[in-house]
C-alpha positions as CSV (number, residue, x, y, z in Angstrom):
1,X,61.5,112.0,-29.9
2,X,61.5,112.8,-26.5
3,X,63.0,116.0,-25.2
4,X,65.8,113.8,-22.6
5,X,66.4,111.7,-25.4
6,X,67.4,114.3,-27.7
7,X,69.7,115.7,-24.9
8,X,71.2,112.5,-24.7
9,X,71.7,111.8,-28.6
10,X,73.5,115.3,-28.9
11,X,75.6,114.8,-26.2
12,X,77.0,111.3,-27.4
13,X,77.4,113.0,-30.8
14,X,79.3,115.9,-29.4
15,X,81.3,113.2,-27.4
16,X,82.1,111.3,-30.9
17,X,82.9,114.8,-32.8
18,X,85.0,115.9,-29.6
19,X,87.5,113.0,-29.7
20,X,87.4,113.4,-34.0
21,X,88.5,117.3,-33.4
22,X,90.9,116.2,-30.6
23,X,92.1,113.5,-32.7
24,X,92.4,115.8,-36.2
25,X,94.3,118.4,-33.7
26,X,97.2,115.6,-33.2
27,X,97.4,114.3,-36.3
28,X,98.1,117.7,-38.0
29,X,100.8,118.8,-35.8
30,X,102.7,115.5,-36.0
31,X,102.3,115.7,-39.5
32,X,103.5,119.5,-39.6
33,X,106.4,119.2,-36.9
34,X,107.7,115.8,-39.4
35,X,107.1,117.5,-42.5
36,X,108.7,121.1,-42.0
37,X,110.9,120.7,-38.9
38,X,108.9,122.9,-37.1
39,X,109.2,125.7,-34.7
40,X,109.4,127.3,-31.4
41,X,105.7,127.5,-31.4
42,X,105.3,123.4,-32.2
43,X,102.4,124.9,-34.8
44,X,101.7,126.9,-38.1
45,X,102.3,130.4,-37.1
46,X,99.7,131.9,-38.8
47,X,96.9,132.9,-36.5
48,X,92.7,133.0,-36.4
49,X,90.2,131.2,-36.0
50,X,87.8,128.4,-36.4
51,X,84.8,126.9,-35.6
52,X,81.5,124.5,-36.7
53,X,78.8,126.3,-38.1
54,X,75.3,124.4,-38.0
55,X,72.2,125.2,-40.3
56,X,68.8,124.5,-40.5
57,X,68.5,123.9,-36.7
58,X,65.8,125.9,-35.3
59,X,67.7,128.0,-31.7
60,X,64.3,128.0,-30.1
61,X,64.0,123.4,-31.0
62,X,64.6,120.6,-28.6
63,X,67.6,120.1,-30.7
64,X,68.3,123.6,-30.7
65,X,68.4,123.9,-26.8
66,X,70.5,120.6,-26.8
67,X,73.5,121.8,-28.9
68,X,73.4,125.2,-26.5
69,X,73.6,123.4,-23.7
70,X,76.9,121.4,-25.4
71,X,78.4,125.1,-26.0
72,X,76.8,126.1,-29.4
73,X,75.7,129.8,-29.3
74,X,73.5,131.6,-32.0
75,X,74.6,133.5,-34.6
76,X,73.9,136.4,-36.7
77,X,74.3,134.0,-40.0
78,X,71.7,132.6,-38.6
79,X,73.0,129.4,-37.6
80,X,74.7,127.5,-34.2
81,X,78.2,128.1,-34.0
82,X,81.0,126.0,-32.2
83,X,83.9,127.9,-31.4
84,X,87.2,126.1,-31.3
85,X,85.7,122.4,-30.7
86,X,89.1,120.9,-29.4
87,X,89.5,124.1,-27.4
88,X,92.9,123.9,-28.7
89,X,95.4,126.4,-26.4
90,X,97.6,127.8,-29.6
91,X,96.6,130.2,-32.1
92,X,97.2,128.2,-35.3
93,X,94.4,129.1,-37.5
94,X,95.7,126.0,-39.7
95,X,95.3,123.9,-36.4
96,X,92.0,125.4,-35.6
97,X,90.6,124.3,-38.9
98,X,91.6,121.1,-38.9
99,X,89.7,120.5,-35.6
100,X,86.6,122.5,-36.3
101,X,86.7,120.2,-40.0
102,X,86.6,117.2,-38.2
103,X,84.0,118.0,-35.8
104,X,81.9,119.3,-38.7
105,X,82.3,115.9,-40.5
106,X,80.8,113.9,-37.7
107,X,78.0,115.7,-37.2
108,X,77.9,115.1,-41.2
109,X,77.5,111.8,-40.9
110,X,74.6,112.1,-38.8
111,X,72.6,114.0,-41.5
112,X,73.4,117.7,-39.8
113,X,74.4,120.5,-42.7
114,X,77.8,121.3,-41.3
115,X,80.6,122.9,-41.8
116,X,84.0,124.6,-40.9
117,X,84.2,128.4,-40.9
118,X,87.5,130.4,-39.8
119,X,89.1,133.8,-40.3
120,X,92.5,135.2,-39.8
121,X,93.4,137.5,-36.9
């Protein structure tokens, strides 16, 4: 596949993942503000972090180079990580994980290994 073409694919995936993450983000607060009344924060108060971790795509690849130009960056676990794909404002590590699940499961669906990873703060 061509190297433009690949750009392109990966950026209409990213597009698709963004509005799932976005999407997830919404949901889960609703659901949490409904469920437990909330709180002056509007979100789970206990904080981190999350992101999408991609395997078994080569950094140095077409389709490497494509997902760094979307905002992936290397990592030491020798994969591409997404940080906070919604770019959610709060610091909700619940919150974060929902959005970086939801982006992960897209790029699932197109046959990508990949998956949520978070830690506290």
């Amino acid at each position: 596949m061509k190297k433009e073409a690949i750009k392109k694919q990966v950026k209409e995936i990213h597009q698709e993942a963004l509005a799932a993450s976005k999407k997830a983000v919404n949901n889960y607060l609703e659901k949490w503000n409904k469920e437990t009344g909330g709180n002056q924060y509007n979100e789970p108060t206990y904080c981190g972090f999350g992101w999408v971790s991609l395997y078994n795509v080569r950094s140095n690849s077409n389709l490497g180079k494509a997902f760094q130009e979307i905002g992936f960056k290397r990592s030491y676990a020798k994969c591409l990580e997404l940080w906070n794909p919604s770019e959610y404002p709060g610091q909700s590590m619940d919150v974060k994980e929902e959005s970086s699940r939801a982006y992960a499961k897209v790029l699932e669906n197109y046959g990508f290994k990949a998956y949520m990873s978070s830690r506290a703060d």
